[in-house]
Backbone as CSV, one residue per row, in Angstrom:
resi,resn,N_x,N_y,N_z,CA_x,CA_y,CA_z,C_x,C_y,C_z
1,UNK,-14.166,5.786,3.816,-13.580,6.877,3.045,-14.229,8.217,3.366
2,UNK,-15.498,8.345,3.994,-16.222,9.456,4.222,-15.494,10.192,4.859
3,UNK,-14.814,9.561,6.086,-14.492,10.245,7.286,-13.071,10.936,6.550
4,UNK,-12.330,10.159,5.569,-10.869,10.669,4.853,-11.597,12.448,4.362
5,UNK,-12.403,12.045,3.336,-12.770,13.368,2.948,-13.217,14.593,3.890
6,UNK,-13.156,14.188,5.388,-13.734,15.180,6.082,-12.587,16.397,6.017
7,UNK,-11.600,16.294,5.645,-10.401,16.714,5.757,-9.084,16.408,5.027
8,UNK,-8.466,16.763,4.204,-7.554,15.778,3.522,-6.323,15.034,4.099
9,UNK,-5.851,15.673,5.482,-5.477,14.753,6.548,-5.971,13.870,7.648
10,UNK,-5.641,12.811,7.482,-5.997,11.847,8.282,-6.133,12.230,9.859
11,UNK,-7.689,12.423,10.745,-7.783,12.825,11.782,-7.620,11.928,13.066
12,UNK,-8.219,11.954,14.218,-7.890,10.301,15.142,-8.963,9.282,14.645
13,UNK,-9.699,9.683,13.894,-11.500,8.692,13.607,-10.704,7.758,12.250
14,UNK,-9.844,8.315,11.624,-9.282,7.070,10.486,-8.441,6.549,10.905
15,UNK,-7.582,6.866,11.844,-6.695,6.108,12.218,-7.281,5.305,13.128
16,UNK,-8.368,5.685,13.674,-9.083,4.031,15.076,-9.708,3.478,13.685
17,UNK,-10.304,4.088,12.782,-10.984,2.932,11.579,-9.765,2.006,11.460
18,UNK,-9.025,2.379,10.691,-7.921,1.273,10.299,-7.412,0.769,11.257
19,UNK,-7.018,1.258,12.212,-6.748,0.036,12.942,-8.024,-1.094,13.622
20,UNK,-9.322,-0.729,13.046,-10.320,-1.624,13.616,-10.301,-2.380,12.365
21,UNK,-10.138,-2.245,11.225,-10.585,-3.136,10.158,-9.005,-3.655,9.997
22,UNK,-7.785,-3.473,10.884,-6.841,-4.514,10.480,-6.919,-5.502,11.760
23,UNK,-7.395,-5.189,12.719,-7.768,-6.626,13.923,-8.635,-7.060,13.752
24,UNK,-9.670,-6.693,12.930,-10.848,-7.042,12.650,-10.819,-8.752,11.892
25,UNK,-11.610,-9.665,12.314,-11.748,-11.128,11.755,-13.409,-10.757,11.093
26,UNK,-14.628,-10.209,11.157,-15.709,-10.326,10.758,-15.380,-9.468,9.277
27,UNK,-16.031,-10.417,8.615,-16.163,-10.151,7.269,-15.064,-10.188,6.291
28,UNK,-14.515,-10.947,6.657,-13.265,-11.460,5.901,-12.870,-12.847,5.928
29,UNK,-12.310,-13.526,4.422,-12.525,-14.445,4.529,-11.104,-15.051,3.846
30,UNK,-10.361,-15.940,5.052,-9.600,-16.459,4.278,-8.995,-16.851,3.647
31,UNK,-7.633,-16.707,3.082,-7.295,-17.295,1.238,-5.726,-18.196,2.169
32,UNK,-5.372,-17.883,3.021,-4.259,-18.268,3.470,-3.770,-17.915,4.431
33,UNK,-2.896,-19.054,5.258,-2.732,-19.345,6.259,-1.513,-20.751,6.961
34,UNK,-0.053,-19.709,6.728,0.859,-20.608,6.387,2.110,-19.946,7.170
35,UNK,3.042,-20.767,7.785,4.715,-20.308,8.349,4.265,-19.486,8.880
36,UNK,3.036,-18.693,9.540,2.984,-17.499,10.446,2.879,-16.036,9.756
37,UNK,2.082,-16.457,8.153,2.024,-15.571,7.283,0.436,-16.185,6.998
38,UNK,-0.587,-14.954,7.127,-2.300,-15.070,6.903,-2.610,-14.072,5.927
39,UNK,-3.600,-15.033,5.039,-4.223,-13.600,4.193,-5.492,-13.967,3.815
40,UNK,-6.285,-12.837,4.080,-7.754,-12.234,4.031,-8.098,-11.595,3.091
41,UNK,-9.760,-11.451,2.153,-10.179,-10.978,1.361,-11.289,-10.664,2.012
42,UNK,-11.568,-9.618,1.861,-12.956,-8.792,2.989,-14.172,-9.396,1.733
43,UNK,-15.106,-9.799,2.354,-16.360,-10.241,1.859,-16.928,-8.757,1.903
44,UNK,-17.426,-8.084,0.775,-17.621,-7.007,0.818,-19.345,-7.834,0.470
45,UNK,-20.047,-6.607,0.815,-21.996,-6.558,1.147,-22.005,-6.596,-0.871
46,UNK,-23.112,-7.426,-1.268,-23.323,-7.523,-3.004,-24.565,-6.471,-2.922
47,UNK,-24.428,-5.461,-4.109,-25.451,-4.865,-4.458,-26.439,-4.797,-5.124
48,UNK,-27.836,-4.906,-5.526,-28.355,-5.875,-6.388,-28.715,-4.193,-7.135
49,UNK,-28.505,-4.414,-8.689,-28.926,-2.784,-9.431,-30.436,-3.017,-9.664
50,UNK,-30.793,-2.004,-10.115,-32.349,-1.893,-10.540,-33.257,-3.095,-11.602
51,UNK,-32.283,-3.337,-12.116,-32.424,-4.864,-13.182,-32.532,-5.986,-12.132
52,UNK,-31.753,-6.367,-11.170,-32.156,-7.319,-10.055,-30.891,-7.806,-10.715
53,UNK,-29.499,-7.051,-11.320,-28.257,-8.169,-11.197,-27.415,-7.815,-10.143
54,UNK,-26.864,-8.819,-9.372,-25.782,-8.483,-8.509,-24.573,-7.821,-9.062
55,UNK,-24.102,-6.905,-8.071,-23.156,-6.153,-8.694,-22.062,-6.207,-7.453
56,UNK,-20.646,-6.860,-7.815,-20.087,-7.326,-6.935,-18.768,-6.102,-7.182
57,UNK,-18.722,-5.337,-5.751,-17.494,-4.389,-5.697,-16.270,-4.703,-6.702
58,UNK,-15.808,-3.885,-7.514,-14.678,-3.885,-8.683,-13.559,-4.150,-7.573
59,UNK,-13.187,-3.097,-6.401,-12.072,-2.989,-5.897,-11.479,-4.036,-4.619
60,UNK,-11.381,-4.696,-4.502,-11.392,-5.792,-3.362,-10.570,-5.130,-2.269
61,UNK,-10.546,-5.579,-1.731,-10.050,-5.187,-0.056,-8.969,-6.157,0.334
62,UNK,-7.807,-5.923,0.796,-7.221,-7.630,0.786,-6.283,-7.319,2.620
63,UNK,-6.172,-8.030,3.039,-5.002,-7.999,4.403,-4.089,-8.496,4.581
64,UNK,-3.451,-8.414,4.886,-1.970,-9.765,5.262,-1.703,-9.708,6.518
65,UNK,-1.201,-11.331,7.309,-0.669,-10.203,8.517,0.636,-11.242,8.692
66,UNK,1.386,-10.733,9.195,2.640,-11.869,9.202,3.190,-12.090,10.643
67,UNK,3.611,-12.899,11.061,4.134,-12.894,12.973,5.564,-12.751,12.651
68,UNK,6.405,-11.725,13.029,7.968,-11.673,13.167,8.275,-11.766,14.461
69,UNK,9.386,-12.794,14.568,10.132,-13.478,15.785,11.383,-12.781,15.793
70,UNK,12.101,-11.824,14.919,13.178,-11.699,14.869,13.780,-10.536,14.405
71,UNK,12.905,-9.204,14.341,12.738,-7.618,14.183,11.508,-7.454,15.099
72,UNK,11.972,-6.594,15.613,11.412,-5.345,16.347,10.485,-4.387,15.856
73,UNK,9.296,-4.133,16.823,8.626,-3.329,15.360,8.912,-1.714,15.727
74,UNK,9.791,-1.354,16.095,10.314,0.230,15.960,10.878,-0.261,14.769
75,UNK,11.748,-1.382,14.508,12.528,-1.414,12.804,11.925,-1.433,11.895
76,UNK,11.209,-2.281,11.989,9.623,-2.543,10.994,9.214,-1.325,10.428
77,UNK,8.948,-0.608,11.109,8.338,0.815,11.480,9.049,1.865,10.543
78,UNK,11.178,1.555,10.661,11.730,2.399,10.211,12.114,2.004,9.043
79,UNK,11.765,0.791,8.416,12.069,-0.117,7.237,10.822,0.782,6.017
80,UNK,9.806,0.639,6.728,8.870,1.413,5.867,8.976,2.904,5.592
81,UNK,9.532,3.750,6.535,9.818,4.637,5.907,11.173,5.308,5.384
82,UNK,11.721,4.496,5.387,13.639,5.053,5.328,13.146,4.845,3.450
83,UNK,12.851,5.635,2.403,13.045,5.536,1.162,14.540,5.478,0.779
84,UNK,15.687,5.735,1.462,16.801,5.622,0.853,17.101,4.051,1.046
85,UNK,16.503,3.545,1.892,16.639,1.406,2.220,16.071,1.531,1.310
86,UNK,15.054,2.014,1.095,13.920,1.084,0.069,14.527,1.029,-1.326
87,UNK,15.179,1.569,-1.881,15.812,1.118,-3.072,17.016,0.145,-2.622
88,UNK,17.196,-0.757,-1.772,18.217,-1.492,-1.729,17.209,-2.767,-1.863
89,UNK,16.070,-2.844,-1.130,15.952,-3.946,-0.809,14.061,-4.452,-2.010
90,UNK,13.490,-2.845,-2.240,12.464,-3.097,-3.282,12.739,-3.620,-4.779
91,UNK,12.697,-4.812,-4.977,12.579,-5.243,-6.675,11.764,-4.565,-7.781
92,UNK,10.932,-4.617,-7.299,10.080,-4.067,-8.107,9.744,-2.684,-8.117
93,UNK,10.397,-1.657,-7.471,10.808,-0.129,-7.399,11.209,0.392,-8.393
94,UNK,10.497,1.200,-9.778,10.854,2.194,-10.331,11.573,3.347,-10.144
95,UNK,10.619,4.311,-9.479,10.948,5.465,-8.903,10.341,5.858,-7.619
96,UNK,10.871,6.602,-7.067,10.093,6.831,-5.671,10.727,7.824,-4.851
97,UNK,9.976,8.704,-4.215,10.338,10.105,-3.704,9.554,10.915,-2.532
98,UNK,9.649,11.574,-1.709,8.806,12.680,-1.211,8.970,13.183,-1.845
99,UNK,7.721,14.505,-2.171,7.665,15.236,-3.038,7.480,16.534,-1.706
100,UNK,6.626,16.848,-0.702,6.410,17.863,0.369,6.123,17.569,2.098
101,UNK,6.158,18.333,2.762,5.405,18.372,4.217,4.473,18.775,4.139
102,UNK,3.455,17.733,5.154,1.837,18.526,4.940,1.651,19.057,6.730
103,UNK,2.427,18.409,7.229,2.074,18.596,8.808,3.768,17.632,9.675
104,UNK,3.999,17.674,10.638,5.048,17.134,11.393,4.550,15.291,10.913
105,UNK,3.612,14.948,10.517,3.139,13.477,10.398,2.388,13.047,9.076
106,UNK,2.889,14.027,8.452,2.348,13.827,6.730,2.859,14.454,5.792
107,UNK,2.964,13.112,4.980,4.068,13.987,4.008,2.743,13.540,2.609
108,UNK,3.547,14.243,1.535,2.811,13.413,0.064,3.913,12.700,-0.904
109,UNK,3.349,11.764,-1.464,5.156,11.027,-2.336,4.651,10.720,-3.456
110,UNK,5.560,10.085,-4.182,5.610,9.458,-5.551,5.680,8.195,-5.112
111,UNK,5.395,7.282,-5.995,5.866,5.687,-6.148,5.767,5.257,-7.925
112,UNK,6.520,4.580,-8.498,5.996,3.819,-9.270,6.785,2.396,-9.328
113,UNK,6.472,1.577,-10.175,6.721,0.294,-9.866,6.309,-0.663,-10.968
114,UNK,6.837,-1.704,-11.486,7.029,-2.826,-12.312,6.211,-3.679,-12.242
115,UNK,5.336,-3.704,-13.802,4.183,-4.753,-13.084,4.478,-5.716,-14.201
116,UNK,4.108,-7.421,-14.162,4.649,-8.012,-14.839,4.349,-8.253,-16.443
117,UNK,4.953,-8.475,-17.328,4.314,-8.146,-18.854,3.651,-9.296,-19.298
118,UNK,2.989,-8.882,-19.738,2.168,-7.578,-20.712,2.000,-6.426,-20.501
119,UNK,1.461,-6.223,-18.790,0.960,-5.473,-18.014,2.099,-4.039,-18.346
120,UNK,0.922,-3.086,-18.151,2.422,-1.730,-18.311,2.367,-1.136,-16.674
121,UNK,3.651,-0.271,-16.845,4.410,-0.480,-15.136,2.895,0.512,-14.369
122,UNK,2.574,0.914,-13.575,2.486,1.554,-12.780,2.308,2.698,-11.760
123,UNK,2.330,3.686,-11.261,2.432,5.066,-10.447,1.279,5.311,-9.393
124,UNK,1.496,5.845,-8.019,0.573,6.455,-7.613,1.554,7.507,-6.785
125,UNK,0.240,9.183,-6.915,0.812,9.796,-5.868,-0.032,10.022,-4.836
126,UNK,0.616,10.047,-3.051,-0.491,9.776,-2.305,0.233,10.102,-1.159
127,UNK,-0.645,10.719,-0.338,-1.420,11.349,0.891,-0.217,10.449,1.982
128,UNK,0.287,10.027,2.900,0.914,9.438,3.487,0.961,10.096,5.057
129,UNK,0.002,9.639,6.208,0.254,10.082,7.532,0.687,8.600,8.675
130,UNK,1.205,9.046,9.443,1.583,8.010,10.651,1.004,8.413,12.038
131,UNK,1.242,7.764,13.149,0.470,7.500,14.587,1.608,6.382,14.904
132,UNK,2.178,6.939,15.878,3.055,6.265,16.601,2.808,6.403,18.592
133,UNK,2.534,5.145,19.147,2.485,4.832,20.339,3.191,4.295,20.998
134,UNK,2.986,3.902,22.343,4.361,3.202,23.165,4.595,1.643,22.221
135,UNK,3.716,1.107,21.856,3.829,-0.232,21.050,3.334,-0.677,19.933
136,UNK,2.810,0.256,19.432,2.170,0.163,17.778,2.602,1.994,17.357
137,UNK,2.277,0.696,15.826,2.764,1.888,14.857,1.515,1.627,13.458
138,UNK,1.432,3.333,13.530,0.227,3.106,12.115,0.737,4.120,11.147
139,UNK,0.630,3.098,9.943,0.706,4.447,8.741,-0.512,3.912,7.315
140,UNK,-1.060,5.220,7.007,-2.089,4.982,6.634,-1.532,5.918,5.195
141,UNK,-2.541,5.564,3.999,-1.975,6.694,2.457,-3.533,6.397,1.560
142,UNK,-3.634,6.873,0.878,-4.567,7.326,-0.082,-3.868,8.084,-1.039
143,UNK,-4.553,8.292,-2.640,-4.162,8.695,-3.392,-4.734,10.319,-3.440
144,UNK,-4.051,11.114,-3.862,-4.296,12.773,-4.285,-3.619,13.113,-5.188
145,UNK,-4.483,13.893,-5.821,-4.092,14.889,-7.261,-3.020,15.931,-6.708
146,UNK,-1.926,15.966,-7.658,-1.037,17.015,-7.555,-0.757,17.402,-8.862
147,UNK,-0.777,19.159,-9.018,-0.889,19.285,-10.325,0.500,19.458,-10.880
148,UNK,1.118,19.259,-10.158,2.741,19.151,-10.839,3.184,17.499,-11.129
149,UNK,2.207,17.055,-10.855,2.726,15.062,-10.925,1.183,14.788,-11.526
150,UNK,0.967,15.001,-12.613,-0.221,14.684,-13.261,0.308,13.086,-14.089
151,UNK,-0.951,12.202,-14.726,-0.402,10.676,-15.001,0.938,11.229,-16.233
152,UNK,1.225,10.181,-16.178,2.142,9.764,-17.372,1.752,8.949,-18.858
153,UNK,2.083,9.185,-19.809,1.580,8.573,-20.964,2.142,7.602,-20.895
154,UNK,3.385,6.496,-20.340,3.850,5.871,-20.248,3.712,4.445,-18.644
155,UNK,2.576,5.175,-18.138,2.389,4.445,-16.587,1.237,4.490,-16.581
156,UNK,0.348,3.642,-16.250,-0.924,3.467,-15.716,-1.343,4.533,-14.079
157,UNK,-1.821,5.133,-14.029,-2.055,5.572,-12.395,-3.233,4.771,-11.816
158,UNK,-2.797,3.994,-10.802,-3.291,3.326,-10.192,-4.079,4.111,-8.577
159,UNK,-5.072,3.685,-8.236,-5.261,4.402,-6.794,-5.593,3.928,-6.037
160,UNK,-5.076,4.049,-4.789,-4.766,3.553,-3.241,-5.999,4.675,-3.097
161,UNK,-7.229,3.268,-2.748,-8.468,3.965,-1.808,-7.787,4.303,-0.349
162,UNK,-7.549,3.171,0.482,-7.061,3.462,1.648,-5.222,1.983,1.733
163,UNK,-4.520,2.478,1.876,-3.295,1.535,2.350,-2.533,1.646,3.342
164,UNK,-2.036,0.537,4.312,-1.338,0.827,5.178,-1.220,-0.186,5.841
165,UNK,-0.487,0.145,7.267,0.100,-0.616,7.940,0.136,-0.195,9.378
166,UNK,-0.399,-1.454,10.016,-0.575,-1.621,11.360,0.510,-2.403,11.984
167,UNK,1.445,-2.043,12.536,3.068,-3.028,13.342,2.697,-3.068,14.814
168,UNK,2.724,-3.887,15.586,2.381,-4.110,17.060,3.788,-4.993,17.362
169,UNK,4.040,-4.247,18.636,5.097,-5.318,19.259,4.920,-6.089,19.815
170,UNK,4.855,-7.690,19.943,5.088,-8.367,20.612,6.102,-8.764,21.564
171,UNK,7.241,-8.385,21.350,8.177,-8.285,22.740,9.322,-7.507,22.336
172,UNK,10.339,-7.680,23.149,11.208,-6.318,22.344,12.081,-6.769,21.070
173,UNK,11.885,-8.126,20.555,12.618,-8.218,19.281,11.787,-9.008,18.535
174,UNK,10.145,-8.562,18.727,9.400,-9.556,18.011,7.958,-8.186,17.966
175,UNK,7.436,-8.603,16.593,6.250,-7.571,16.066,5.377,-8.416,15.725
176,UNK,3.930,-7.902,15.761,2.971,-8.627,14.442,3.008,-7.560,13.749
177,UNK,2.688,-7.637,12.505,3.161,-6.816,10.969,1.870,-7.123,9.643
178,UNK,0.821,-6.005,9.672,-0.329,-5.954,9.369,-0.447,-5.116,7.990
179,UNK,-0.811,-5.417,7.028,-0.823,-4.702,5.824,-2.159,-4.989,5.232
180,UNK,-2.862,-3.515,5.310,-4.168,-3.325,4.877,-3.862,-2.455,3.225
181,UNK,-5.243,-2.892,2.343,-5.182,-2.129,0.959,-6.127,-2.651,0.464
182,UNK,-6.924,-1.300,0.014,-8.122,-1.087,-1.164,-7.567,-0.465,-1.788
183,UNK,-7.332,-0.639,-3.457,-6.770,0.121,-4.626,-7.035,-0.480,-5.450
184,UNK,-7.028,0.414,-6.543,-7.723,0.331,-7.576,-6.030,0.302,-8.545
185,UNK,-5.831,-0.768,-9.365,-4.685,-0.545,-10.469,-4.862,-0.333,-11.414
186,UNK,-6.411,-0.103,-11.791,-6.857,0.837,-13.420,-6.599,-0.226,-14.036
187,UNK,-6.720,0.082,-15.324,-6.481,-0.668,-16.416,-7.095,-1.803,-17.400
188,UNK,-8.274,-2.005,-16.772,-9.473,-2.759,-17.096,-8.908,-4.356,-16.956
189,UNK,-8.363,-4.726,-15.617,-7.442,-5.578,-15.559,-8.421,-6.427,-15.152
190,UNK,-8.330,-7.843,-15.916,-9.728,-8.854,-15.262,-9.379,-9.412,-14.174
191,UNK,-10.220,-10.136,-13.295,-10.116,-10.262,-12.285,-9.402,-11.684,-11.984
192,UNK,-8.777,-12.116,-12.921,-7.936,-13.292,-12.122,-6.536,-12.614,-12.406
193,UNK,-6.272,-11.766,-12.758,-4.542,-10.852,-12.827,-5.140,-10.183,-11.233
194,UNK,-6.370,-9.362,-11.005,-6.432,-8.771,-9.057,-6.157,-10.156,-8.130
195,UNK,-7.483,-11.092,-8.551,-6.895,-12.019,-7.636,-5.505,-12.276,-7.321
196,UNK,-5.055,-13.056,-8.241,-3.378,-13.398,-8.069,-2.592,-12.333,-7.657
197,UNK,-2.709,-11.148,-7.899,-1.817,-10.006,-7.058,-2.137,-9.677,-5.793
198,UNK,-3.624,-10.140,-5.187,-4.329,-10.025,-4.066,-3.503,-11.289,-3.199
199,UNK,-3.634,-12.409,-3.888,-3.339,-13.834,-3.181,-1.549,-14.228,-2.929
200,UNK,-0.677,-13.196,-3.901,-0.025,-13.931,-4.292,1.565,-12.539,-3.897
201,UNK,1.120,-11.706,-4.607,1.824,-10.878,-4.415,2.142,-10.331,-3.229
202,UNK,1.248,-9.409,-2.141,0.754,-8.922,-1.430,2.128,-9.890,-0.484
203,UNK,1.788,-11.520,0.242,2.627,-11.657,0.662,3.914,-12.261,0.613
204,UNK,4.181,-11.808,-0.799,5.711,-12.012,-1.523,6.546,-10.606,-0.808
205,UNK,5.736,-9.313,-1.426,6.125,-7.962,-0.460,6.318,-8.205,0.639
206,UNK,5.514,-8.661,1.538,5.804,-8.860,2.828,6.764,-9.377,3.386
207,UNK,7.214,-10.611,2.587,8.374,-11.212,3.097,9.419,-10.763,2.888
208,UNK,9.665,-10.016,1.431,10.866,-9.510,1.238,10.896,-7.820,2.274
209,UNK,9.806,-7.075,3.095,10.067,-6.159,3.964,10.166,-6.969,5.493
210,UNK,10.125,-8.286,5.663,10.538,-9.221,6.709,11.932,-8.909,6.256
211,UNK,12.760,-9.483,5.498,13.771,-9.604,5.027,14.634,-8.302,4.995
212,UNK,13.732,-7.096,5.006,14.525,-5.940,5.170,15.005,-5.582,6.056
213,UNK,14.051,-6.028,7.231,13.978,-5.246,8.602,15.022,-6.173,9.221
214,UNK,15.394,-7.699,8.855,16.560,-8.052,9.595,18.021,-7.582,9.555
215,UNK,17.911,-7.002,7.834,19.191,-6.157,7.441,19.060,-4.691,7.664
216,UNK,18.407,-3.943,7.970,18.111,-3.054,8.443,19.503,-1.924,9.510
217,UNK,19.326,-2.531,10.733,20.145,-1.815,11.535,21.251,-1.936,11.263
218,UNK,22.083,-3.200,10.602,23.589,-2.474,10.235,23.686,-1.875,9.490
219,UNK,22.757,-1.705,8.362,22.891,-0.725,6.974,22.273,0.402,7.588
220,UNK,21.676,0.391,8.573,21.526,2.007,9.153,22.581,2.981,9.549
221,UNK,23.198,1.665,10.720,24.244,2.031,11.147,25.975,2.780,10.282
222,UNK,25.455,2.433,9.328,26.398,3.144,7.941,25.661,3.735,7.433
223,UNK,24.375,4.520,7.200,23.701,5.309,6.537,23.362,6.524,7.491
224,UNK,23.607,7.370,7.747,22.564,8.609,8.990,22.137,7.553,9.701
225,UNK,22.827,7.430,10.743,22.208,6.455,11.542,21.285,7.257,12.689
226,UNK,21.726,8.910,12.641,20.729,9.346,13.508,19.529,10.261,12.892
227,UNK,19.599,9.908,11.401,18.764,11.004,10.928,17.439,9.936,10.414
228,UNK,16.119,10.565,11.137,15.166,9.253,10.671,13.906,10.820,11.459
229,UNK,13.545,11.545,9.634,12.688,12.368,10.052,11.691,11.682,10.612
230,UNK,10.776,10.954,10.411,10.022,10.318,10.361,9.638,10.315,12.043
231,UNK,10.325,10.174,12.385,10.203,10.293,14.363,10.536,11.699,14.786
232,UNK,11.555,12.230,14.114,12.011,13.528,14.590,12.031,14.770,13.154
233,UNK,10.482,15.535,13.461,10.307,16.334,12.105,11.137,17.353,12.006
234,UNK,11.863,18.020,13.037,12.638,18.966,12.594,14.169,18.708,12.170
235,UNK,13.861,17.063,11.724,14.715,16.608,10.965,15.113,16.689,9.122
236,UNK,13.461,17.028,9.142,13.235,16.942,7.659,13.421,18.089,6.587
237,UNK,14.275,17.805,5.609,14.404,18.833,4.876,13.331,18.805,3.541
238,UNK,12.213,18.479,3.743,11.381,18.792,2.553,10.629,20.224,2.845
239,UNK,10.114,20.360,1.424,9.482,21.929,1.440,8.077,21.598,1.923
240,UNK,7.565,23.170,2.973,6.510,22.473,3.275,5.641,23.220,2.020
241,UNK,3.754,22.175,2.688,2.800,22.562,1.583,1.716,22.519,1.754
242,UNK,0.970,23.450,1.665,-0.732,23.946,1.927,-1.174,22.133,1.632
243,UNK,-1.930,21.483,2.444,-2.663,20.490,2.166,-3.901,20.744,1.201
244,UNK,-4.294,22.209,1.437,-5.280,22.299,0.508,-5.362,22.218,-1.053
245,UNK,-3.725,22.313,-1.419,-3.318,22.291,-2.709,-3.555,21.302,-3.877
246,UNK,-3.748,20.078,-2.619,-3.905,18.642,-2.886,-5.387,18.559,-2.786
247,UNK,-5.915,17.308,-3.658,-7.553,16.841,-3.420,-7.259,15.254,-3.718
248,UNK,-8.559,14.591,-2.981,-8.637,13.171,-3.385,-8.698,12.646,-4.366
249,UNK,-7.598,11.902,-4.859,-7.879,10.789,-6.364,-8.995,10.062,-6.437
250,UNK,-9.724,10.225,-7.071,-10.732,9.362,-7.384,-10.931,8.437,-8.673
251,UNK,-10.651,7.043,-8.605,-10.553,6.883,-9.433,-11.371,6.408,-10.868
252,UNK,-12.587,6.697,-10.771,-13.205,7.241,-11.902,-12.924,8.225,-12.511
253,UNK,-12.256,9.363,-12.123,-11.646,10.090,-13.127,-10.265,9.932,-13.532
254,UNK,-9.823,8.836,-13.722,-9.050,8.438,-14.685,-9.383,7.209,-15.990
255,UNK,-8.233,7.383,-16.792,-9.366,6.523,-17.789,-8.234,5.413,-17.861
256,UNK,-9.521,4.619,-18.453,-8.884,3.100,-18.241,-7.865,2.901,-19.521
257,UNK,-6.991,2.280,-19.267,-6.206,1.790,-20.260,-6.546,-0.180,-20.528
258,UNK,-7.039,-0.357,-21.425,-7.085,-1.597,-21.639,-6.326,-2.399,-22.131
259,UNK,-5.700,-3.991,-20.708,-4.774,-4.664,-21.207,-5.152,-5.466,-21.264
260,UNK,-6.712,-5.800,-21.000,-7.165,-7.429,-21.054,-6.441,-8.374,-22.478
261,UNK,-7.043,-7.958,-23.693,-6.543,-8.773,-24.366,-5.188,-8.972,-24.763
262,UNK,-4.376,-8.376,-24.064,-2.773,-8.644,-24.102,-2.616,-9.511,-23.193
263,UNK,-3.573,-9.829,-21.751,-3.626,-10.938,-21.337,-4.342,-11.910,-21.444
264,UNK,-5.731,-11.936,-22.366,-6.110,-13.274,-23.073,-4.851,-14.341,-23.819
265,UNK,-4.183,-13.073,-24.704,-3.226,-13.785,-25.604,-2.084,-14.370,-24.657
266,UNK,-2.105,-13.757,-23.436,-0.694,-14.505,-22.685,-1.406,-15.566,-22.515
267,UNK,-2.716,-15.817,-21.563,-2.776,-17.082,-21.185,-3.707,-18.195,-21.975
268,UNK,-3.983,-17.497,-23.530,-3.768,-18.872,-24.100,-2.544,-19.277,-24.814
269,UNK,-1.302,-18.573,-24.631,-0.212,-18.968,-25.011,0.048,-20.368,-24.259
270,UNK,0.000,-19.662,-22.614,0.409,-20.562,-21.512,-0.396,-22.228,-21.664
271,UNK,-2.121,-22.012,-22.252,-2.702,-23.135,-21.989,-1.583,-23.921,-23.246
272,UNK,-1.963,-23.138,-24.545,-0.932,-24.012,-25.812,0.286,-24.852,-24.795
273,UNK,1.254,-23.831,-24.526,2.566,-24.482,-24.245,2.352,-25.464,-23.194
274,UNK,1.403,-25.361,-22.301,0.863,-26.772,-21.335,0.344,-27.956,-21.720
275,UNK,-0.575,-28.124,-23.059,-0.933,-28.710,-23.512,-0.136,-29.612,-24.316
């Protein structure tokens, strides 16, 4: 994250980071490994505090990576950023928007999104740059303060330390498809609701943006099939905007909303009704 703050756009030193910690196998460990769909939890270093207790990182680190035989990763590529697909094919999509231009390869957006109940829904706004090569594609986001999109009394703001996505082609109708994320979802959420969204969720998303990218080009092909700022910026009609306007979310300065015991009571409902 040091190197993020050197600048509030992403320079070439974060984009070789992330793409070293999404090929990266050291220090990560396993949770699954199935149909050509893998997922990793980074063994993060334990800190021992001045008392001599271990103090084990709040925010986990998680990866996915999936092998596609049957999209292309230029589609892949355009699946993630076409927001007008993304309400066809995201379930769990509230709201979601660009909000400005920060540069020809960075924009800043909205998201929010449905989290399951008890839990209340959701929001982050965040930083969003890409790196596109003859055969990979990177897009990387973090969260930033904007003072016109401050939280909501009604949404949790959650924050994306670092998120993104690494797409490599494997041949011309076949990708590997890499999804990196440290974030924080606030909320004083205990750690078997992170786990299970770490283990469980993470590549449920994935499959259903597998699933996009095969429907993809004919619904392009009826949508602007030639308009895709995203490759071509003097395509884009957003307003541009001083990057400086923006600063890093941090998320200690937001305050926690506590749902733990709305999920004690769910899951001793669940043990009752099992029992």
């Amino acid at each position: 994250m040091s190197r993020i703050l050197s600048g509030i756009i992403p320079d070439e030193a974060v984009f070789a980071d992330f793409r070293r910690q999404a090929l990266s196998t050291d220090n990560w460990y396993s949770k699954y490994d199935k149909n050509g769909m893998e997922v990793w939890v980074e063994v993060a270093p334990v800190a021992s505090s001045p008392q001599g207790n271990k103090n084990i990182p709040k925010v986990h680190k998680i990866k996915c990576r999936m092998t596609i035989k049957d999209v292309s990763a230029a589609t892949m590529y355009d699946v993630l950023h076409d927001g007008l697909y993304r309400k066809k094919w995201d379930p769990t999509m509230l709201e979601s928007f660009d909000i400005a231009r920060l540069s020809p390869n960075a924009d800043v957006g909205y998201y929010s999104w449905l989290c399951p109940k008890p839990l209340m829904n959701r929001d982050v706004v965040t930083l969003r740059s890409w790196q596109v090569t003859d055969d990979e594609y990177v897009i990387v986001n973090y969260s930033v303060k904007h003072l016109k999109y401050p939280p909501k009394k009604d949404l949790v703001r959650a924050i994306s330390l670092l998120t993104g996505y690494l797409v490599k082609a494997t041949g011309p109708n076949s990708c590997s498809f890499t999804y990196l994320s440290q974030a924080d979802p606030k909320g004083s959420l205990p750690k078997w609701v992170v786990n299970k969204a770490s283990q469980v969720l993470a590549p449920r998303v994935l499959k259903c943006v597998h699933k996009a990218g095969q429907s993809y080009p004919e619904w392009k092909e009826q949508n602007s099939p030639d308009q895709k700022p995203w490759l071509y910026p003097e395509q884009s009609t957003l307003p541009m905007m001083d990057p400086a306007e923006l600063t890093i979310q941090r998320a200690d300065s937001l305050e926690n909303v506590d749902e733990s015991s709305q999920l004690d009571i769910q899951e001793s409902n669940k043990a009752e009704d099992s029992s």
